[in-house]
C-alpha positions as CSV (number, residue, x, y, z in Angstrom):
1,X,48.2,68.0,93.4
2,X,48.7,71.5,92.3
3,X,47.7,72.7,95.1
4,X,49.8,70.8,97.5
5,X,53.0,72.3,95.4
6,X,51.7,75.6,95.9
7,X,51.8,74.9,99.7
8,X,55.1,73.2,99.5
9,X,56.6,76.5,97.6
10,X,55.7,78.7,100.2
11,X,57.1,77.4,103.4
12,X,60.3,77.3,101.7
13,X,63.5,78.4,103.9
14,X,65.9,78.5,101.6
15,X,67.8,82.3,100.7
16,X,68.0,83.6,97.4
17,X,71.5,84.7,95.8
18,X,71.1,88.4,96.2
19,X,70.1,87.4,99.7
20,X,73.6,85.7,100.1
21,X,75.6,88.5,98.9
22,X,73.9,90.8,101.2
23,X,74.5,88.6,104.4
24,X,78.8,88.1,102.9
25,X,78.5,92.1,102.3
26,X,77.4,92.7,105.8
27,X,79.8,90.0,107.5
28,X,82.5,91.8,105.2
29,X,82.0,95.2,106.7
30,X,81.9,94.5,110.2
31,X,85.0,92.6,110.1
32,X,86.9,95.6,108.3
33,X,85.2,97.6,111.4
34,X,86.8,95.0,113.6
35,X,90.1,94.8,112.4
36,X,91.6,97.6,113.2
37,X,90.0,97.4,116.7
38,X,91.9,94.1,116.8
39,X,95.3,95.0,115.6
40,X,95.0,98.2,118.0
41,X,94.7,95.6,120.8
42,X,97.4,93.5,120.1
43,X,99.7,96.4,119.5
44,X,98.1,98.3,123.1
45,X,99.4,94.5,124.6
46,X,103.0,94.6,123.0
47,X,103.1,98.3,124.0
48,X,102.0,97.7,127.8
49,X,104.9,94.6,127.6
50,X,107.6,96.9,126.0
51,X,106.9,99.1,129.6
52,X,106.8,96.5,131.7
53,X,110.3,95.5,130.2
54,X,111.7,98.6,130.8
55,X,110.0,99.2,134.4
56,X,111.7,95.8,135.2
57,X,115.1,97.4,133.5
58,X,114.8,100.3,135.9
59,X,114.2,97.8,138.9
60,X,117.3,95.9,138.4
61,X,119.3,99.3,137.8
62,X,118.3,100.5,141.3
63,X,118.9,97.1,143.2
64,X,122.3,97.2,141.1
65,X,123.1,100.5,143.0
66,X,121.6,99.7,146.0
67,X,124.6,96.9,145.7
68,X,127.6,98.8,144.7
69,X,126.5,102.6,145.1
70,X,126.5,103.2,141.2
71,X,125.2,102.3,138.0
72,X,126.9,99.1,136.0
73,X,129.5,100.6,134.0
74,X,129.8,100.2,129.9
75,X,133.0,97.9,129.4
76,X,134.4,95.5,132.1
77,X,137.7,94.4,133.2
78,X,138.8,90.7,133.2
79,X,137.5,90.6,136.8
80,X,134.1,91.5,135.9
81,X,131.9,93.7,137.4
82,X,132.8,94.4,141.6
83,X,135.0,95.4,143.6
84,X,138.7,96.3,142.5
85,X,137.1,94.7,138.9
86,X,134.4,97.1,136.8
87,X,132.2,97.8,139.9
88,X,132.9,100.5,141.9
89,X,135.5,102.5,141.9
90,X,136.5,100.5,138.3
91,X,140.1,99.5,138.3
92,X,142.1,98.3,136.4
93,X,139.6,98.7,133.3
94,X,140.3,96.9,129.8
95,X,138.0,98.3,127.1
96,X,139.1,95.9,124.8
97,X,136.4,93.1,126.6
98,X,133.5,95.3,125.3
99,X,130.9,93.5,127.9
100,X,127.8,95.6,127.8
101,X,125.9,97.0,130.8
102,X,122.9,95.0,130.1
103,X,125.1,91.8,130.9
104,X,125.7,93.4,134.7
105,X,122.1,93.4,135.1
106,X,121.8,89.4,134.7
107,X,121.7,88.9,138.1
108,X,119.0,91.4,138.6
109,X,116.6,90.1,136.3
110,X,116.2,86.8,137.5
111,X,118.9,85.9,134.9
112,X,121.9,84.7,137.4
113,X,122.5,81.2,135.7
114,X,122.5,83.3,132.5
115,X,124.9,85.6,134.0
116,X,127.3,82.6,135.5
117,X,128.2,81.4,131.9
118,X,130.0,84.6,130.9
119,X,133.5,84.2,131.0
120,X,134.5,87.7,131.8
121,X,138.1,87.9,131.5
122,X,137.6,87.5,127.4
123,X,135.9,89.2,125.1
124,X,132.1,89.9,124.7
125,X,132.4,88.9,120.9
126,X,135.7,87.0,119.8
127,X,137.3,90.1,117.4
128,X,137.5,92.3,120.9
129,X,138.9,90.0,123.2
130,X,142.0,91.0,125.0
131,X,143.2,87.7,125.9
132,X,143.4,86.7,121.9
133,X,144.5,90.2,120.8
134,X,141.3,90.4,118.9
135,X,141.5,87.1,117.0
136,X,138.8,86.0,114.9
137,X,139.5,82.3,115.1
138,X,140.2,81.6,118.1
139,X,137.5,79.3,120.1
140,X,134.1,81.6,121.4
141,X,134.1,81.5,124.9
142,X,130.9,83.6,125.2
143,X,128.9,81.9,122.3
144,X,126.5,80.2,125.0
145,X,125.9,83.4,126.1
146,X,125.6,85.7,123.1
147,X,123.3,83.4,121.7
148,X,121.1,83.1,124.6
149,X,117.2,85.3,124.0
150,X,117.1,87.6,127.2
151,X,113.1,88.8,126.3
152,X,113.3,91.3,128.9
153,X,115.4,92.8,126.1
154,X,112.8,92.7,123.2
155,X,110.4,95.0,122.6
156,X,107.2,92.6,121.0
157,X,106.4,95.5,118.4
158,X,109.3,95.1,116.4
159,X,109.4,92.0,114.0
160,X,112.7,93.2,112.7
161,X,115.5,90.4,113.3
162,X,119.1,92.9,114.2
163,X,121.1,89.7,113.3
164,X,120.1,86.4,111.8
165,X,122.0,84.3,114.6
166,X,124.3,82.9,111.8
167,X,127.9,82.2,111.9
168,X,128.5,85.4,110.6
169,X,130.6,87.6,112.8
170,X,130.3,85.0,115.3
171,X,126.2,84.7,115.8
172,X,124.4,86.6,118.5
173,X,121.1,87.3,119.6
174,X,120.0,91.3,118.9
175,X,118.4,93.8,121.5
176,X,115.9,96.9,121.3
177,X,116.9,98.9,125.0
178,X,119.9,100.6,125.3
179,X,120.4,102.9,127.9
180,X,121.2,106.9,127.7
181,X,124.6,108.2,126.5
182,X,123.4,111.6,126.7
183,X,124.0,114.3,124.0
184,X,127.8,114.4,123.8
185,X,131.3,114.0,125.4
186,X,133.8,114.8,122.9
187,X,133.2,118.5,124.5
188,X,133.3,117.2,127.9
189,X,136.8,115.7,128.1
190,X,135.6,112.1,126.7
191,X,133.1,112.2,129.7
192,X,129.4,111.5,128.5
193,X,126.9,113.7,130.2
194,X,123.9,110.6,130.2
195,X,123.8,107.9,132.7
196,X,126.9,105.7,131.4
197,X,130.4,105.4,131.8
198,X,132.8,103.7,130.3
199,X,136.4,102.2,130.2
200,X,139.5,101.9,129.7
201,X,139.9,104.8,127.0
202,X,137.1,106.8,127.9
203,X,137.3,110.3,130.2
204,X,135.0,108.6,132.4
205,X,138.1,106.1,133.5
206,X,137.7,105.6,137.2
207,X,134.6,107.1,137.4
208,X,131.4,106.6,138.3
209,X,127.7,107.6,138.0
210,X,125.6,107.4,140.5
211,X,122.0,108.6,142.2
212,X,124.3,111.6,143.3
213,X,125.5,112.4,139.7
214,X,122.0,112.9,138.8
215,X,121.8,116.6,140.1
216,X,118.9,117.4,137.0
217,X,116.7,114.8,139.4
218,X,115.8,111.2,138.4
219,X,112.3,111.6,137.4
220,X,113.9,113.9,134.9
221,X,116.9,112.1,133.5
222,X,116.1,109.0,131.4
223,X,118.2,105.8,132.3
224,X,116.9,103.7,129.1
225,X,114.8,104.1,125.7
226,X,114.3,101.4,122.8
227,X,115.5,101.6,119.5
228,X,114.3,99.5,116.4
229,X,116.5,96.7,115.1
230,X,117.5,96.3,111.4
231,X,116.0,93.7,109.2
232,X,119.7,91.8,109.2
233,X,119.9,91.8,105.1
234,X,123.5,93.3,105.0
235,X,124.5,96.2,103.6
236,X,121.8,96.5,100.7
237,X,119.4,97.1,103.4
238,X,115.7,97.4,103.1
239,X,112.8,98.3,105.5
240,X,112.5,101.2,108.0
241,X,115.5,103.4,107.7
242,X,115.0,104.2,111.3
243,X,116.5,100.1,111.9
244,X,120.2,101.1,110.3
245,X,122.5,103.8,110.6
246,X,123.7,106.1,108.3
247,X,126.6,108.4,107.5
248,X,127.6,111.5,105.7
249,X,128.4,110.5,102.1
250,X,130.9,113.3,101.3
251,X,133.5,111.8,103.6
252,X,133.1,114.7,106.1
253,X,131.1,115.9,109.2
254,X,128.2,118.1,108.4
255,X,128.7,121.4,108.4
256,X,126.6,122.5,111.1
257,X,127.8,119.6,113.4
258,X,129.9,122.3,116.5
259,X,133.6,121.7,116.1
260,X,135.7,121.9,119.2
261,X,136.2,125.2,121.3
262,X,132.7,126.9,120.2
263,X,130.1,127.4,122.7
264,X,127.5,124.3,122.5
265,X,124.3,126.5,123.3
266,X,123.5,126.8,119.5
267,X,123.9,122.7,119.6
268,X,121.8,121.8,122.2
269,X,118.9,124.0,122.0
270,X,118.4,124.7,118.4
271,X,116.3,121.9,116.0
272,X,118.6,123.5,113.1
273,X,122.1,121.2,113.9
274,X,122.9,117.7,114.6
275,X,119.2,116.8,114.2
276,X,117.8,118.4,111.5
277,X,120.9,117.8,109.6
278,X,120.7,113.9,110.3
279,X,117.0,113.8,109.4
280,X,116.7,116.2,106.9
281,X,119.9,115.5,104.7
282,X,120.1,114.5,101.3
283,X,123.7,113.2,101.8
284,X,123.3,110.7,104.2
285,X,124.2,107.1,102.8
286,X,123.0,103.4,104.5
287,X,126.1,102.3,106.4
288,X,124.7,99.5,108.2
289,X,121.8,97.1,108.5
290,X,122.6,94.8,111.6
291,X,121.6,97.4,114.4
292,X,120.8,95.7,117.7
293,X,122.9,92.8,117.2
294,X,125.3,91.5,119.6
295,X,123.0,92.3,122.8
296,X,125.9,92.0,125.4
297,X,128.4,94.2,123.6
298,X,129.1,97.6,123.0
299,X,129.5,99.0,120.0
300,X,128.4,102.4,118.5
301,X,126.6,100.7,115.2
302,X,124.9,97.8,116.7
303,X,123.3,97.8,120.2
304,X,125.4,100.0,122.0
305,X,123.8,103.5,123.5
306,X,120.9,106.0,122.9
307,X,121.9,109.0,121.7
308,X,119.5,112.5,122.8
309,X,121.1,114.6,120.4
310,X,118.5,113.0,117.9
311,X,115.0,113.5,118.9
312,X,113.0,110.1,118.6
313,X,112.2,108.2,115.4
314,X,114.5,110.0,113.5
315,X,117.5,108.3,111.6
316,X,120.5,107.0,113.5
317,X,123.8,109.1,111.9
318,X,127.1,108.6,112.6
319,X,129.3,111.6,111.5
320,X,132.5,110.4,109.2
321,X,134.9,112.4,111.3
322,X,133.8,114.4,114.3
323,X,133.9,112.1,117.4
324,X,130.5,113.5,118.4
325,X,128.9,111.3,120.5
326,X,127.9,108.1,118.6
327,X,124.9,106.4,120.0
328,X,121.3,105.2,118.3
329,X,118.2,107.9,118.1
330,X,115.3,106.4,120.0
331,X,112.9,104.8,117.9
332,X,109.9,102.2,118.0
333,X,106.7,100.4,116.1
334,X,104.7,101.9,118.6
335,X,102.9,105.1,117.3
336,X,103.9,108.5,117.7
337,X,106.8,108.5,120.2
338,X,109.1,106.1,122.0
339,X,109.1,104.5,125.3
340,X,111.6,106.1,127.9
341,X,112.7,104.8,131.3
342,X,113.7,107.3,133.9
343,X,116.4,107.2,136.7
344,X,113.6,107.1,139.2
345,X,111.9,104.0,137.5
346,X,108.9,105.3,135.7
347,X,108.2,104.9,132.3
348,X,106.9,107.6,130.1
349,X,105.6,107.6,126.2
350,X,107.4,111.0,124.8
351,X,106.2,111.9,121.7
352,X,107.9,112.9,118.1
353,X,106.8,116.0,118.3
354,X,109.1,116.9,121.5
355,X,111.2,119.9,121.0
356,X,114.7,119.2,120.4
357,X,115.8,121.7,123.9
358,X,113.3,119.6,126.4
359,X,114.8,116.2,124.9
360,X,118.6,117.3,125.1
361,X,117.5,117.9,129.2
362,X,115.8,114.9,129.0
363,X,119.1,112.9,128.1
364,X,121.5,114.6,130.3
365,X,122.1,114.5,134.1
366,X,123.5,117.3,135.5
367,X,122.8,120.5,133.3
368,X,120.4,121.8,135.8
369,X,117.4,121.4,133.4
């Protein structure tokens, strides 16, 4: 009998507690090893999808012109985007409407059902709708449409919301692409020197932009970059600062921003104005925490147009009083840089790190550099 126990003790298969905790220690460390390696290739697979949104952006811009000869404009009149309307040549142009470019590109995207419920001759949002002299009461002709998720217009690396679809302000789904304002146009007779125009009140009034405008070339010029939306919690905002826009807090323009009639060499080839002053600055003050809202309107503090006067992932600054251009910096979840479509179609990741001189040329069209 005692023998048999003996036998019985050693072919025994079960593992001893310190055994246990070295097989969970083991199972513990590769899985921290793993991870990263995981969360790397989820964010590789939103990063490849951001491009491929914007190379289908691109697409739809260039079968746009091949239609009417120019680029969709910013702002339509109440016949819409074509001819005698806000195609090309624009006529008759009433800013008031607000309807983004984005919207225009419907049709191009495999979105033309989308694009058939927008009632163009009113307002993109109900407050800027010429018809109801900017009446906030007044039915929502565009609600369908506003509310409507175009995905093509979401980058998957930012979980920010830009709006939380609630009545508020009329409910609307947000964005993350807007395309390129350039650096300026306050200096430039209210013209902006990117790849938009708009209408109505702007210098570019009966204007147009087009493959021909683009004399700095179109693998050169960027059309579009991405922008991160703001986490929607109102004006006591938390999160990335890069998601909401800020402004001076003394009431006044910084004192580096140029003024009228000066030469803007300084300006656009020096990191020592507009941008350092709008990343560096103690006195800039949270203005506004639903950035990327309202994806088929224009408006400077939502989801309007990138601005190249910032260089990428810095803070989005609206001076108090200067009518410098007012458009978003370029900014993204991705790590390191931003995501830029160009004129041509291609796609580029430019970095942080770019100097401000090579990402003013990158913004504007016809500079010659």
């Amino acid at each position: 009998m005692h023998w048999s126990r003996r036998i019985r003790g050693r072919n025994s298969f079960g593992f001893t507690l310190i055994e246990l905790l070295v097989v969970i220690a083991i199972i513990a460390v590769l899985i921290a090893l793993l991870l990263p390696a995981i969360q790397q290739a989820r964010e590789a697979a939103r990063r490849s999808q951001c491009v491929n949104n914007l190379k289908q952006i691109g697409l739809a811009m260039n079968n746009y012109h091949d239609v009417w000869g120019a680029f969709p404009m910013q702002g339509s009149d109440q016949n819409g985007w074509g001819p005698g309307g806000s195609g090309n040549p624009p006529q008759s142009q009433d800013p008031d409407n607000r309807w983004h470019m984005r919207v225009a590109l419907l049709p191009y995207l495999d979105q033309a059902a989308l694009y058939d419920t927008a009632n163009l001759s009113r307002g993109a949002v109900p407050w800027q709708d010429a018809v109801t002299s900017g009446s906030w009461t007044l039915p929502d002709v565009n609600l369908t449409l506003r509310k409507a998720p175009v995905n093509v217009y979401l980058c998957p690396s930012d979980p920010y919301p830009g709006n939380n679809d609630s009545a508020n302000m009329g409910g609307g789904r947000a964005t993350n692409y807007a395309p390129n304002q350039g650096t300026e146009r306050y200096y430039n007779n209210w013209i902006a020197n990117g790849i938009t125009y708009e209408a109505g009140w702007d210098g570019a009034r009966n204007r147009t932009v087009s493959m021909a405008s683009i004399t700095d070339g179109t693998s050169k010029t960027a059309a579009f970059s991405e922008f991160i939306k703001g986490t929607s919690v109102g004006n006591a905002g938390t999160g990335d600062p890069r998601g909401k826009v800020w402004q001076d807090a003394a009431g006044s323009n910084p004192t580096n921003v140029p003024v009228a009639g000066i030469s803007l060499t300084g300006y656009y080839d020096s990191d020592a104005l507009y941008d350092n002053w709008c990343n560096g600055s103690t006195t800039n003050v949270f203005s506004w925490d639903y950035k990327g809202e309202y994806w088929n309107q224009i408006a400077d503090n939502r989801s309007g147009e990138i601005s190249f006067s910032i260089r990428p992932n810095g803070k989005s600054c609206v001076p108090c009083c200067d009518r410098m251009l007012r458009g978003f910096a370029a900014s993204s979840f991705h790590t390191g840089g931003v995501n830029v479509l160009f004129v041509d179609g291609n796609v580029q990741f430019i970095g942080d790190s770019i100097s401000h001189k090579l990402w003013v040329a990158t913004g504007t069209r016809d500079r010659g550099d």
